[in-house]
Each structure stands twice: as structure tokens, then as C-alpha cells.
C-alpha positions as CSV (number, residue, x, y, z in Angstrom):
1,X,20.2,-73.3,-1.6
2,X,18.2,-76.6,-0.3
3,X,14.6,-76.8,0.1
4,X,14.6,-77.0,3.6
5,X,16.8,-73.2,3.5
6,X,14.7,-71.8,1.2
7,X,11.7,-72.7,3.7
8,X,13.6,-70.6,6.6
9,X,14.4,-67.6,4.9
10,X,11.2,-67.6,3.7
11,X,9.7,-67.9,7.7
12,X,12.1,-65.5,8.7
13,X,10.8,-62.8,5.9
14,X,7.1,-63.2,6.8
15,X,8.1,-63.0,10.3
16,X,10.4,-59.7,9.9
17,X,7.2,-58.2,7.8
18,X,4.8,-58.9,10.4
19,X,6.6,-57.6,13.2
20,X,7.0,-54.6,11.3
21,X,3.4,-54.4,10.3
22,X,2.8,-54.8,14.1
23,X,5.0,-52.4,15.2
24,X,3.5,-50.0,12.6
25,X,0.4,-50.6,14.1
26,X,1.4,-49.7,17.8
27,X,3.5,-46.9,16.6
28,X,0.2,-45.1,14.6
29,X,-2.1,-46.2,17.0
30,X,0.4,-44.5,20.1
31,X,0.5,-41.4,17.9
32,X,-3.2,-41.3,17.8
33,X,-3.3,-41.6,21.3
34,X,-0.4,-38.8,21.2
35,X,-3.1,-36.3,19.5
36,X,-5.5,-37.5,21.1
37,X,-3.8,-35.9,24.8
38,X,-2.7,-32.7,22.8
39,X,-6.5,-32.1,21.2
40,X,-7.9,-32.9,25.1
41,X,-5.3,-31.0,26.5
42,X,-6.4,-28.4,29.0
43,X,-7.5,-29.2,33.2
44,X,-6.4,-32.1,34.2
45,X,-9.6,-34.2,35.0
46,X,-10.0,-37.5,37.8
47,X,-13.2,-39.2,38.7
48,X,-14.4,-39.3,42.3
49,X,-17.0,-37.9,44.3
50,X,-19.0,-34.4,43.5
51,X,-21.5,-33.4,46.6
52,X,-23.8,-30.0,46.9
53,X,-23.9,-30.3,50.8
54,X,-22.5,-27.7,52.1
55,X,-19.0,-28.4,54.0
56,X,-15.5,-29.3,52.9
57,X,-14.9,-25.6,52.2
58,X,-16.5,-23.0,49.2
59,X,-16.5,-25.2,46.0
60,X,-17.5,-24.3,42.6
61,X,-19.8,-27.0,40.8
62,X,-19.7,-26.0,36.7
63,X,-20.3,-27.8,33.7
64,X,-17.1,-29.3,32.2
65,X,-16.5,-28.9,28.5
66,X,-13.2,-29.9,27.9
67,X,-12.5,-32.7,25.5
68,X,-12.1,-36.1,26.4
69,X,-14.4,-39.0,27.9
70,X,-15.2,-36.2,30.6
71,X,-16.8,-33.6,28.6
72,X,-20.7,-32.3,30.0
73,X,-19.4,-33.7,33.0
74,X,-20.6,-31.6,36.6
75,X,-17.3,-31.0,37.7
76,X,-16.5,-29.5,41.2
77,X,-13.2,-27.4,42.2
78,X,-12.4,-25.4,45.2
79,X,-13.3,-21.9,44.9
80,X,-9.9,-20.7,45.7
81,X,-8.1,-22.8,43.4
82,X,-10.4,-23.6,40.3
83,X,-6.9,-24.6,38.3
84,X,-7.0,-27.6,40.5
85,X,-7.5,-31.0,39.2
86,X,-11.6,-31.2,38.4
87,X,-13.1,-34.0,40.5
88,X,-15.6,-35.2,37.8
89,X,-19.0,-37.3,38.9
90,X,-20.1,-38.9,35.6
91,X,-23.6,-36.8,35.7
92,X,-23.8,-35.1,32.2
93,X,-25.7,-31.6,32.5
94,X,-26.2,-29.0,29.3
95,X,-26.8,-26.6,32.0
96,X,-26.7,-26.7,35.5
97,X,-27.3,-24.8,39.0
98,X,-27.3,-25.4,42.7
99,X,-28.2,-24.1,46.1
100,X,-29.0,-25.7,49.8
101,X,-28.8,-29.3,48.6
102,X,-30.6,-29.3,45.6
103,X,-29.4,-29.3,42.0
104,X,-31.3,-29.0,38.9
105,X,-29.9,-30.9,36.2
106,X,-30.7,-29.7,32.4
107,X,-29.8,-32.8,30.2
108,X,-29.7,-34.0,26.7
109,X,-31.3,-37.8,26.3
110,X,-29.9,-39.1,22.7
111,X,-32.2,-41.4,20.4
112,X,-32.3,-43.1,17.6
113,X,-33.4,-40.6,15.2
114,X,-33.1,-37.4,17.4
115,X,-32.1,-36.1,20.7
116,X,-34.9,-35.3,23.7
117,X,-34.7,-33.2,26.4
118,X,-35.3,-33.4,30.8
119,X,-34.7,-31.5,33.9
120,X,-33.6,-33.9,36.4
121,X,-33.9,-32.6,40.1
122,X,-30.9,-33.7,42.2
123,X,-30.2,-34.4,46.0
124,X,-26.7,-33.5,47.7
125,X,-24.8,-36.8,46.3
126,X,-26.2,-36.3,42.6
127,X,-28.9,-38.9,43.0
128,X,-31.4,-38.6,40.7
129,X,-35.2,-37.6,42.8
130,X,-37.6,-37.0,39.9
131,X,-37.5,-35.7,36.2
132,X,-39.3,-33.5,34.0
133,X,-39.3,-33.8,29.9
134,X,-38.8,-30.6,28.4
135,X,-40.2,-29.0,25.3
136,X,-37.5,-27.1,23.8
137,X,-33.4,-26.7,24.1
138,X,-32.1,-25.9,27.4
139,X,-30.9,-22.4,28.0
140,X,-31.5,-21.5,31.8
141,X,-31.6,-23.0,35.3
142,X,-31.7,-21.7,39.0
143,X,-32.9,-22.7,42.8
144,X,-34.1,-21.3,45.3
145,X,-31.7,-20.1,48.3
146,X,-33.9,-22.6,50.4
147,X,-33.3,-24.9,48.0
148,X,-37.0,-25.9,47.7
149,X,-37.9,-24.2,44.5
150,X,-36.0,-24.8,41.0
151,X,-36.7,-22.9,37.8
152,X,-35.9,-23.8,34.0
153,X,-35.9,-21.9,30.6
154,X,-35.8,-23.6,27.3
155,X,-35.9,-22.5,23.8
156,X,-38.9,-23.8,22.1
157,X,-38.4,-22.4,18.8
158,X,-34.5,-20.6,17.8
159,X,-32.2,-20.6,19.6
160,X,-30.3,-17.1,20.7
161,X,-31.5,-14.2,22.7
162,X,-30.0,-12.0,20.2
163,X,-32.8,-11.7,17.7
164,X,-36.2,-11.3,18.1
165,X,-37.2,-14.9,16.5
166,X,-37.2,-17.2,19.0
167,X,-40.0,-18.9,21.7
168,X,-39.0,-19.7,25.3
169,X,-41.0,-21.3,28.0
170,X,-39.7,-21.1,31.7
171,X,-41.0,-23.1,34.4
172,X,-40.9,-23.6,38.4
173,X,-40.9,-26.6,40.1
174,X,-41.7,-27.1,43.9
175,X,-39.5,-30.0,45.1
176,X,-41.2,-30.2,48.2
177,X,-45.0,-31.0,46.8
178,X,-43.7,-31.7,43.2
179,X,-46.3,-28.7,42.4
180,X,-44.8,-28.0,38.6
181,X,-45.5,-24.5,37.0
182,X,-44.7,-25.3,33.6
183,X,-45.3,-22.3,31.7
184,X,-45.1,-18.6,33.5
185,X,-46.5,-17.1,30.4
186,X,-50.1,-18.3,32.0
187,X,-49.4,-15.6,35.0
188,X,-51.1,-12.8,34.7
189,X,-49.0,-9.5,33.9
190,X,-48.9,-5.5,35.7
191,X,-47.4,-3.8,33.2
192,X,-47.0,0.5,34.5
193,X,-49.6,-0.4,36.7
194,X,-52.3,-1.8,34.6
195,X,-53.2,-5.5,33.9
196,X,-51.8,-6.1,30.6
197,X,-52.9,-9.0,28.1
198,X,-51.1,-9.8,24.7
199,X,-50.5,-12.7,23.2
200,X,-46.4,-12.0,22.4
201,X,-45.5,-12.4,26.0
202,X,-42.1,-14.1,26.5
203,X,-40.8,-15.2,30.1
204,X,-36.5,-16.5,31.1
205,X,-34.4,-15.9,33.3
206,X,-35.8,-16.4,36.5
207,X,-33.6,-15.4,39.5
208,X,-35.2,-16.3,43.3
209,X,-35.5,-14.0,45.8
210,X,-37.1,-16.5,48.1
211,X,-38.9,-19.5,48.0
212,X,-42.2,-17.2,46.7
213,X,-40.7,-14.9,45.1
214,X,-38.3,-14.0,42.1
215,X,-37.2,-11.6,39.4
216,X,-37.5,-12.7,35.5
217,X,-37.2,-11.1,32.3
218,X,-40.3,-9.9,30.2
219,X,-40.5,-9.5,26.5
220,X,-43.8,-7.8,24.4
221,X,-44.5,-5.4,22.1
222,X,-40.3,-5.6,20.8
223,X,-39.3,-4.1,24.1
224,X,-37.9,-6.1,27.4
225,X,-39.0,-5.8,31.4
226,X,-37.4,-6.7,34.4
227,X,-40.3,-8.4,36.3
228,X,-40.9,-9.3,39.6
229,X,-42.7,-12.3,40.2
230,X,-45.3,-13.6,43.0
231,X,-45.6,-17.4,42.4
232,X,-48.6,-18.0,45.3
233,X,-50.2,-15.0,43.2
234,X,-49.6,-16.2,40.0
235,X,-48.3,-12.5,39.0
236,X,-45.3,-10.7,36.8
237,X,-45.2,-6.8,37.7
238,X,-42.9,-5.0,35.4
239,X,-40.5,-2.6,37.4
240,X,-37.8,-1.2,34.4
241,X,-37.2,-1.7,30.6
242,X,-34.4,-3.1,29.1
243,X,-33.4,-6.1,31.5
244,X,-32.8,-9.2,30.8
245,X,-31.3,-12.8,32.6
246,X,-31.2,-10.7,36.1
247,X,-29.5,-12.5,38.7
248,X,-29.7,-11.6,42.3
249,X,-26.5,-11.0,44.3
250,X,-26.5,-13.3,47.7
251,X,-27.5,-10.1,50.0
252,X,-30.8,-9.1,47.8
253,X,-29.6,-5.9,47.2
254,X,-28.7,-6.0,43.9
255,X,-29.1,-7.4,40.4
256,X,-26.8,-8.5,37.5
257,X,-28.3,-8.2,34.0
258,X,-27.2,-7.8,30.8
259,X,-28.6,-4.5,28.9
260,X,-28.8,-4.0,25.2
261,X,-26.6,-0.9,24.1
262,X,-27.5,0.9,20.9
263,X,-24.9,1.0,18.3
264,X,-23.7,-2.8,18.9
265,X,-24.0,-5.0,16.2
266,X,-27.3,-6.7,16.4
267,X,-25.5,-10.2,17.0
268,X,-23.6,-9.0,20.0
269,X,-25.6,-6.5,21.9
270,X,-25.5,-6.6,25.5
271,X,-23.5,-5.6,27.8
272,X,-22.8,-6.3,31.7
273,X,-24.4,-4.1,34.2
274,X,-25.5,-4.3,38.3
275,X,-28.9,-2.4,39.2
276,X,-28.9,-1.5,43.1
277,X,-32.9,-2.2,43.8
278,X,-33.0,0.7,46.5
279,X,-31.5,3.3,44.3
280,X,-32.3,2.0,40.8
281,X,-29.4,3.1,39.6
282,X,-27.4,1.3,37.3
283,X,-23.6,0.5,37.0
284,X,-22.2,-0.6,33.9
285,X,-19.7,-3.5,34.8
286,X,-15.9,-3.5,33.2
287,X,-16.6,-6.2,31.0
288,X,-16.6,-4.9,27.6
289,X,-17.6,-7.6,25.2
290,X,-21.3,-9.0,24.5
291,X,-22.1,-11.4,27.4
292,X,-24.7,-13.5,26.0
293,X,-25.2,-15.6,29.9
294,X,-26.9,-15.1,33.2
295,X,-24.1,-13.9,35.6
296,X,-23.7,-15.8,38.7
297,X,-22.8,-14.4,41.7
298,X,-19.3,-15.8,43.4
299,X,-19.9,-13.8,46.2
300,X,-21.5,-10.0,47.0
301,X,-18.8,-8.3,45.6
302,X,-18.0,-10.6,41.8
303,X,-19.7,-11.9,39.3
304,X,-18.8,-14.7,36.6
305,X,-20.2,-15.7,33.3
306,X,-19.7,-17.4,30.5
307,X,-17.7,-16.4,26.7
308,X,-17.2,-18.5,24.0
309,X,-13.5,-20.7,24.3
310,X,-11.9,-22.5,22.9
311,X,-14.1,-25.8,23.8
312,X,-17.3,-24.0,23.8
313,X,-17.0,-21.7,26.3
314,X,-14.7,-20.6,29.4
315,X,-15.7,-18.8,32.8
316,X,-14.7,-15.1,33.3
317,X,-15.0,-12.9,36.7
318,X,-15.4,-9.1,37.1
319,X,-15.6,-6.8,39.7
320,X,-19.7,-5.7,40.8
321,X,-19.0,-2.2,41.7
322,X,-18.1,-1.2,38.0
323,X,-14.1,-1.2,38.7
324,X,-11.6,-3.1,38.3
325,X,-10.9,-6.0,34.8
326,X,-12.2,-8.9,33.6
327,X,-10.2,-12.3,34.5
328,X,-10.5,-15.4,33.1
329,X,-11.0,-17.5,36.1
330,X,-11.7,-21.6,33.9
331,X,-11.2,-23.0,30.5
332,X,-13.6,-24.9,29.0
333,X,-16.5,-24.6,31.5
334,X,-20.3,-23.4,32.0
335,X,-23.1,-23.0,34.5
336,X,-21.6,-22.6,37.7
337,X,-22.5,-22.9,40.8
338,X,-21.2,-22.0,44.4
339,X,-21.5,-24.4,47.0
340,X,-20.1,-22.9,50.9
């Protein structure tokens, strides 16, 4: 073969082998992309705009924790159809709540060396009004119906319920004169009747009644309260043991809560009950497994909470009134809210 062949087959090699490097390439690279779909998988997810002004019909506003470029994401669906596409808004929230307007916005801020913590207050289009750092791992958030007043739990030291090792500190916020309450273990406590002073007290899970008022859970002396609190007053009055994250239904009447049964495994102990706040009387709630969340009301009749999913956790609805079964209403969401 001449020199001048020699040089062509020799093009025509390094050319074949390069287009077949290069369509190896592609080929992995849309396989990756292949698994990458099938590990995101679940809702199908679109950017656009998230409000909490009321209108447009009853939407839910959650956390979205399905994988992909979308995941913390507030995500809003309408209440009747919450397998719809999720309209996502690009604000990342570890936990999350809404009412009138206002929405307060528990976030992770990641640094160099370690991640920080802040409550953002938000207005009806997600805007940013002021923020607040926070001292320990986000755990609980809720407004007032008004809107004016927003509450916060964190975890300053562990980081379950379940035990009896871990620190929280709640605040409230008043987004009207910025007044911030930032530690509800200052308020002086009725316990039975009596002033009561020890230095074990533990305050989350506040729930508003009104703009001055709300319901919280307690914990001394190894046992738990549901408390009512007076936030002009500065006071937590102890009404009933063995409360905890209450959550008021829409018409006041009555509260959500999850209870610690004896005879659970000390990892899993609560379940789901409803106390009616004229009668005190209790209803335990369908749901059988340990609901480590504070319920939200859909409207006066359901409930939904959280259980751990597949991506971290998935929304679930039962029946108030002690009837009816559990449904799993979302994958791979948290902290919802209801905006009518």
C-alpha cells in the first residue's frame, strides 16, 4: 500500500474511534440522565407562580421533597386535586406554614464549614419582609388566623420528641410592630392553679387561637401539659397532661394532638387523637401508626400530617371524628398549609 493510503486508513481509523468514543459518551451520559428521571420520578413538578392571597380557589401550599432541582421547594396544588402538577416558586423552606397573607418561612442557610439557620417572614407573593437567625434546627411553625402573629420552634440541642434529651426554644413574632418573643420559656407558668417555677421547663408547638392568644405544649418534671397561653400577659396555664403539638381545628372547638400510649416502643409513641375543649373529652383518631408531626387541619372535619416516605416524608389525611381510614393524600411532601 502507498504512503499516501496508509495515511487514509489511518484518518479513517482515528476518526471511526472517535466517533465511537463520542457516541459512548452521549450514550452513558443519556443513560445517566435516564436514571436520573427514574430516581426523581414521582409528581411531576413546573416553575411558575406560588401566592398565599386568598383567591383562585382552596390551594394547598407544602414543602416539596421530591428529588430533582425542585426539592425544599414551597410548592402549591389545588386542594381538590393535590396529584396535579406542583407549581413550584423557587423559595426553599425546611418547614413551612401560612394564613391571611403571611407565611413564615423556616430555612436552612449553607456555609462554608456548617449550615445556619433563619425564619423568614413572607408576604402574599413570597417576598421576603424581615428575617430572624435561629438558634437550633427547625421543627415547628404556625400564624395567626389574622395573620399578624407567627410562631417558631427549634431544637436547640437533639433532635426528636421521642426521648426526653432534647432542648427546644419557641418564639412569637408580631409582624405588625416586629415585637419578637424569642423564648416562651421566660413566661411565667400556672400549673393546677399555682404559680409554678422550675428550671426544666420546655415550650413547642404553639397553635393560635387569636392574635393574643394560643395553645402550646409544656414539658417538666418528665410529664407533658397542654397549655394555654396569654402573650399580652406573658402567661402559660396548664389545662391537661399528656398533650403535645396541639393544633386548633378552624372553628376553635377543638384540638388535634398527638398522645403518648403506654406499651409503644419508646421510639414510636404517640398516637393521633382530637380533644373537644367544651367537653374534654378525647377521641382517639383512626390512624394507627406513631405520628411524630403537628396535624393540620384541611378543614373542620380532616386532618393531615406527615410519615416518613419514600423521599423523606409523604402527607396522610384522616377523618376528626374518630371514623373512617387513613389516606395517603401526597408523596414526598411536608408542612402544609391551606390557603381558601
Amino acid at each position: 500500500m502507498k504512503r499516501g493510503g496508509r495515511i487514509a486508513v489511518l484518518l479513517a481509523a482515528v476518526l471511526l474511534l472517535g466517533g465511537v468514543s463520542a457516541g459512548a459518551v452521549l450514550h452513558a451520559a443519556d443513560r445517566a440522565g435516564q436514571r436520573e428521571q427514574v430516581q426523581a420520578g414521582g409528581p411531576s413538578v413546573a416553575p411558575g407562580t406560588v401566592t398565599l392571597a386568598p383567591g383562585d380557589g382552596p390551594r394547598m401550599v407544602f414543602r416539596s421533597m421530591a428529588w430533582g432541582p425542585h426539592r425544599d421547594e414551597l410548592a402549591s396544588v389545588p386542594a381538590a386535586q393535590p396529584d396535579a402538577t406542583r407549581t413550584v416558586a423557587g423559595v426553599r423552606c425546611l418547614r413551612f406554614y401560612a394564613a391571611a397573607g403571611t407565611g413564615i418561612c423556616l430555612q436552612a442557610v449553607h456555609g462554608t464549614l456548617d449550615d445556619s439557620y433563619r425564619a423568614v417572614v413572607l408576604d402574599a407573593q413570597l417576598h421576603e419582609r424581615r428575617h430572624f437567625p435561629l438558634g437550633g434546627i427547625p421543627t415547628r411553625s404556625r400564624v395567626s388566623p389574622s395573620g399578624r402573629m407567627v410562631a417558631w420552634t427549634v431544637f436547640v440541642s437533639g433532635d426528636s420528641y421521642a426521648g426526653t434529651d432534647f432542648s427546644t426554644r419557641t418564639s412569637i413574632l408580631d409582624t405588625r410592630t416586629w415585637t419578637l418573643q424569642d423564648n416562651l420559656e421566660r413566661y411565667s407558668v400556672v400549673k393546677d392553679g399555682h404559680p409554678y417555677h422550675a428550671s426544666d421547663t420546655n415550650v413547642w408547638g404553639v397553635t393560635f387561637a387569636d392574635d393574643g392568644h394560643f395553645w402550646a405544649t409544656l414539658a417538666t418534671g418528665g410529664k407533658t401539659y397542654l397549655v394555654h397561653g396569654d402573650v399580652a400577659a406573658r402567661t402559660l396555664t396548664t389545662v391537661r397532661q399528656n398533650v403535645e403539638c396541639p393544633s386548633l381545628s378552624p372553628d376553635g372547638t377543638r384540638l388535634a394532638f398527638k398522645k403518648r400510649v403506654p406499651g409503644l416502643p419508646a421510639d414510636a409513641p404517640w398516637r393521633l387523637y382530637v380533644l373537644d375543649l367544651r367537653t374534654m373529652r378525647e377521641t382517639p383518631l383512626a390512624e394507627q401508626r406513631s405520628v411524630d408531626d403537628q396535624a393540620v387541619w384541611s378543614d373542620d372535619s380532616t386532618l393531615v400530617y406527615a410519615l416518613p416516605g419514600d423521599y423523606g416524608a409523604d402527607l396522610w389525611t384522616v377523618p376528626a371524628n374518630g371514623g373512617g381510614t387513613p389516606e395517603k393524600l401526597l408523596g414526598g411532601a411536608l408542612a402544609p398549609a391551606y390557603i381558601s
